[in-house]
N, C-alpha and C positions, 0 to 999 in steps of 0.2 A: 221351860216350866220353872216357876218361881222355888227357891229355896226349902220353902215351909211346904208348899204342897203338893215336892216331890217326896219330902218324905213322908206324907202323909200319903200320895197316890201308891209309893210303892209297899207302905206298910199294911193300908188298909184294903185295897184297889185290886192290884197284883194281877193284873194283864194275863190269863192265860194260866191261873190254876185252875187246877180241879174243884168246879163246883161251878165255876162262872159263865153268867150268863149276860149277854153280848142282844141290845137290844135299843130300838132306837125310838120308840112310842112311848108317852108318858105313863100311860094305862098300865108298863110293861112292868111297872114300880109305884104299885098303891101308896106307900107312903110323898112320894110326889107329887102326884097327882090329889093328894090331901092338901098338900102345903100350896100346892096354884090355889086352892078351892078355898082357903084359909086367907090368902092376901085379897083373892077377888071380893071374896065376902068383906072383909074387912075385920073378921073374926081375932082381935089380939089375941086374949088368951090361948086358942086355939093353935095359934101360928107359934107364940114363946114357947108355947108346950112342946114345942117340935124341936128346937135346940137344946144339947147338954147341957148340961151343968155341971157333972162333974166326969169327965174333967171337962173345965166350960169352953163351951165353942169360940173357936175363933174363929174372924171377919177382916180380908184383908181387903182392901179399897187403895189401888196405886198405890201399892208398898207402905200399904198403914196401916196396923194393924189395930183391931177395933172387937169390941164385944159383940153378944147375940143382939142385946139391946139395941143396939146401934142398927143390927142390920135387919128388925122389926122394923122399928122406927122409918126406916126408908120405903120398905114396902107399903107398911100401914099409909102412909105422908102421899105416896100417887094417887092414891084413893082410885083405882082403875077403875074403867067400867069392860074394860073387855084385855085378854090378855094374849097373844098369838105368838105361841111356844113353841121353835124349831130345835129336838133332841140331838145335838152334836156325836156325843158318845154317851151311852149309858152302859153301867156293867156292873151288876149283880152277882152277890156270893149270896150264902146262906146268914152270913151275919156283918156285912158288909156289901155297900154301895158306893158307887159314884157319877153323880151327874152331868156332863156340862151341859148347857141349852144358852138359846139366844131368843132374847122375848120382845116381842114390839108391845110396848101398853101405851092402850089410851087412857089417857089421864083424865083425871076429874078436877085436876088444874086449871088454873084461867088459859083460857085461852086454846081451848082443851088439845094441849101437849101431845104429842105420841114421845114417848120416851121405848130409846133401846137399852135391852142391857145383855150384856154377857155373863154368866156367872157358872161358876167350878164347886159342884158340892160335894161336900163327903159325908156319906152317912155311918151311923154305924148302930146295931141292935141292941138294945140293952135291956135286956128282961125280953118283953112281949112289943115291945116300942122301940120302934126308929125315931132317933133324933139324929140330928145334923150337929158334926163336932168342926168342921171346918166348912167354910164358902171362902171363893175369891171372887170378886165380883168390879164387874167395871161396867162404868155408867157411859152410856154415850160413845160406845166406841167410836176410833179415827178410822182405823184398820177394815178392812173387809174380814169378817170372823167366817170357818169352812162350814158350810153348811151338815159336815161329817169329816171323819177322818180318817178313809178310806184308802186316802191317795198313800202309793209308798212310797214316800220321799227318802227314805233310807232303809233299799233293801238290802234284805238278812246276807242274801249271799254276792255282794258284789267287794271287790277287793279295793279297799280305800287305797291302798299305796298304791297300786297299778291305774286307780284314779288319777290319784296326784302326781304322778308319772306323765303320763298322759296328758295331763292338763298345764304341767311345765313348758314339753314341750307343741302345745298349740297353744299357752299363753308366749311363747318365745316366737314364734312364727308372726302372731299377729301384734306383736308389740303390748301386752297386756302384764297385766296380776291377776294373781290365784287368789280368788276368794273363796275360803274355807271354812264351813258353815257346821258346827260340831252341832249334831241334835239326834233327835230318835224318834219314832213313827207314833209312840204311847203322850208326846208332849205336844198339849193343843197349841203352846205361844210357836213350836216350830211350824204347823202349819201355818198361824197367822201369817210368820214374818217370810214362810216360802209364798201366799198370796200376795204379800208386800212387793216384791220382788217383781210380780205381773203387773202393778199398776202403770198405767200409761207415761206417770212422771219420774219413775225410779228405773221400768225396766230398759231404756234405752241408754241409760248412765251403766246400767252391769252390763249389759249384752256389747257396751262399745269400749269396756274397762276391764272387764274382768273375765276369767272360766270358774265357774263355782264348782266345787265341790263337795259334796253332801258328805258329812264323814261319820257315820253311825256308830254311835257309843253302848248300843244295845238295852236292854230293858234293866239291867242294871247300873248303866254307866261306866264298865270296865272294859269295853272291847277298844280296841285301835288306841291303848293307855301309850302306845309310843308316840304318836301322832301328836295325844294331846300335848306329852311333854314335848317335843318336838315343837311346837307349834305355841307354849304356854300359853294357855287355856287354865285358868280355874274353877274347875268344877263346882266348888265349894258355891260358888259363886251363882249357878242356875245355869240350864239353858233354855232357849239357845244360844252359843255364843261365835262369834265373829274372829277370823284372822288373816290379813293381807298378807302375802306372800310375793316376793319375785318371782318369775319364770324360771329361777335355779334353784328355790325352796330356801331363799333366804326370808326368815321373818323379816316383816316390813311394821307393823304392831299386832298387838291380841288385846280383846277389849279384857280386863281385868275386873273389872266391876259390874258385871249381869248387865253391861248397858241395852242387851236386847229380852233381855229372859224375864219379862214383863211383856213382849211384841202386842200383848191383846190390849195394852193402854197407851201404847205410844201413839205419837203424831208420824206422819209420814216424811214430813218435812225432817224429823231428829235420823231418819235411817238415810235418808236423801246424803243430807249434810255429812255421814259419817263418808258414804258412799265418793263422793264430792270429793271432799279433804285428801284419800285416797289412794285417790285413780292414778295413772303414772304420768308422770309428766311426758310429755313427747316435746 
């Protein structure tokens, strides 16, 4: 998960307080299901009315960040005539929300377009009105986005060092490296880039190079803090993030610069390449 909108998911969001409600139909969050009703119509005023202003929403698009206007502007500019909205994760407080969804529209563009997009909302209530203070949104994904976020890719009670034990020695055995995958079950880019992992052009480059190890940082990011130092991992940085290992835990590199914690915009070919670069020589 990107920078800006983990701390927005874990300030506004918050997985598992008291009050929250865990819900996957658009209907299950009327101000939502306003704002599709608002682009389909084509209703500007209606739809700007939906984002803050103070303090004013932000709109990030591949790590750029951008105004409400801007991300009006893109809705209103499809001109849809139909919109088909699959709910990733939604989760509902009393005065906080958060959306992710993945939408096919067809466009009212030449040539009449289907346009996909993915996009990450944050709402939050202010008086008697929901407006939207953060979206991250990406147009045209490469990736395959989850259709939910069910799968537990890093469960609560499994022991990462007896992992990475384990996976030393069966990367030793088979002549490989450990690739060590720092993320958490609450962040959508770590599904994306564990669906990464299954495509037909990537997953035979891990499965003949590597043991991966899922290493769960927990819902706030402090669990298995040896590991990360261990391993230099910068948080600061996003996740999820990536680190090559030998079969005796010696670092091999750690990506420094969030080069995955974006996964829901990259190409497939950029995680191939890193994959590629790597692998151990034999």
């Amino acid at each position: 998960m990107t920078c800006a909108a983990k701390v927005v998911f874990l300030g506004l969001v918050a997985i598992g307080s008291v009050g929250a409600v865990l819900a996957q139909e658009e209907n299950s969050f009327p101000p939502f299901a306003q704002w599709k009703a608002a682009v389909l119509a084509q209703d500007a005023g209606a739809l700007k009315a939906m984002y803050s202003t103070d303090p004013a929403a932000q709109v990030r698009v591949k790590s750029v960040m951008h105004d409400a206007e801007a991300d009006t502007s893109f809705w209103l500019a499809l001109k849809p005539r139909s919109m088909n909205v699959d709910i990733v994760r939604l989760i509902v407080r009393p005065t906080r929300a958060g959306v992710i969804f993945r939408a096919e529209i067809a466009s009212g563009l030449p040539n009449s377009q289907t346009v996909i997009v993915t996009d990450d909302q944050t709402w939050k209530k202010e008086g008697d009105q929901w407006r939207l203070v953060y979206t991250e949104r990406n147009d045209n994904p490469q990736l395959k986005t989850p259709s939910d976020m069910k799968k537990d890719i890093y469960p609560a009670d499994v022991d990462a060092h007896q992992e990475v034990k384990e996976a030393e020695e069966k990367a030793a055995r088979e002549h490989k490296r450990l690739l060590l995958v720092f993320g958490a079950n609450w962040c959508f880019d770590c599904h994306v880039l564990d669906l990464a992992f299954q495509r037909p052009e990537i997953a035979p480059v891990v499965n003949a190079n590597y043991e991966i190890v899922h290493v769960d940082l927990g819902p706030d990011e402090k669990k298995n803090a040896d590991l990360v130092q261990q391993f230099e991992i910068p948080l600061d940085k996003g996740i999820p993030a990536m680190a090559v290992a030998e079969s005796d835990g010696k670092l091999v590199v750690s990506q420094k610069n969030g080069e995955v914690e974006d996964a829901r915009g990259m190409a497939p070919e950029a995680i191939l390449a890193f994959l590629d670069k790597w692998k151990p020589v034999r």
